[in-house]
N, C-alpha and C positions, 0 to 999 in steps of 0.2 A: 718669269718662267725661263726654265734652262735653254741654249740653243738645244734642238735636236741634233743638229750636226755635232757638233763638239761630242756629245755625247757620244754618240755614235762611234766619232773619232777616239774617243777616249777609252772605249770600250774595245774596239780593235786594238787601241796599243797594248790595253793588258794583255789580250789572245794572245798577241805576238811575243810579250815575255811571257808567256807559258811556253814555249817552245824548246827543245833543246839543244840549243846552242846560248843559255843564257845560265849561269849557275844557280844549281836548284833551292839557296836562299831567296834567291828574285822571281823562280818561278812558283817555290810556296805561297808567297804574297801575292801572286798577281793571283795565283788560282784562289788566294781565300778571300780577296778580294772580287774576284768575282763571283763568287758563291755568294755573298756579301748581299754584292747591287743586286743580282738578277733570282734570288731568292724569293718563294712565294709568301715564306714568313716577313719580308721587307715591307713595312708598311706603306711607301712609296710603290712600292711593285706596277701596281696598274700604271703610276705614272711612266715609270721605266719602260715597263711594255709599249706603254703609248709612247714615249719618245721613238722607239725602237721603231716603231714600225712606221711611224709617220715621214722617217724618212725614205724615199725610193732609192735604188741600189745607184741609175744613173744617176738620180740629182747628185745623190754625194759624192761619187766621182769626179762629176762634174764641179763639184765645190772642191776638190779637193785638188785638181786642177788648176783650178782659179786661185788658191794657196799659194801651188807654186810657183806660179809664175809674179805675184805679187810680192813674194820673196825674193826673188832671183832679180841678182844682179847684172843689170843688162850689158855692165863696159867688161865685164870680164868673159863673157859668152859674147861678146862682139864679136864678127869674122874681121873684123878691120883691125882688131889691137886694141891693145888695152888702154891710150888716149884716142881711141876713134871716140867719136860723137853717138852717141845713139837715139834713135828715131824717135824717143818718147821727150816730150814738153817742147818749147818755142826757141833753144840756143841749139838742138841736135838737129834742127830740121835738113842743113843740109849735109849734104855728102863729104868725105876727104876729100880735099883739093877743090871742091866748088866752095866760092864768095855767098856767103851772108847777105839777107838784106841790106843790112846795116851796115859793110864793109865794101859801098860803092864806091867806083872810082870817082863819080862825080857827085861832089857834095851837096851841090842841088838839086 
């Protein structure tokens, strides 16, 4: 079974080339395209609708949130620089200029 999310997502990005600021080759397609999916003659349809509405407006927000940030790349959006360390896994833990577990002065 299809994610509903994705769906969902995939279905806003056609709206969005419908729009105009996109040339009206891309917004033909995306609009017959959507006539397409969301058609009551689509034999699929009820699924469609069912996908459509099983998702809540804040869950997919909220998934789509959770997107971006699993995207993004943390050393470039670092406020420290672009070799700073950042706070995700076991080598970024500490801070610039603070010692490492493992870079104690005393070896034993």
């Amino acid at each position: 079974m299809p994610n509903p999310y994705h769906y969902r997502s995939t279905i806003n990005r056609l709206t969005r080339l419908t729009g105009p600021s996109h040339p009206g080759y891309i917004r033909l397609r995306a609009v017959i395209s959507l006539l397409r999916e969301l058609s009551p003659a689509n034999p699929r349809s009820a699924a469609n609708n069912q996908m459509l509405q099983a998702v809540d407006p804040y869950e997919f927000a909220r998934h789509k949130l959770r997107d971006l940030y699993d995207r993004a790349d943390l050393t470039k959006t670092s406020p420290l620089g672009e070799g700073a360390p950042h706070l995700c896994g076991a080598e970024g833990a500490a801070f610039a200029g603070e010692k490492s577990p493992e870079e104690d002065d005393d070896p034993l």
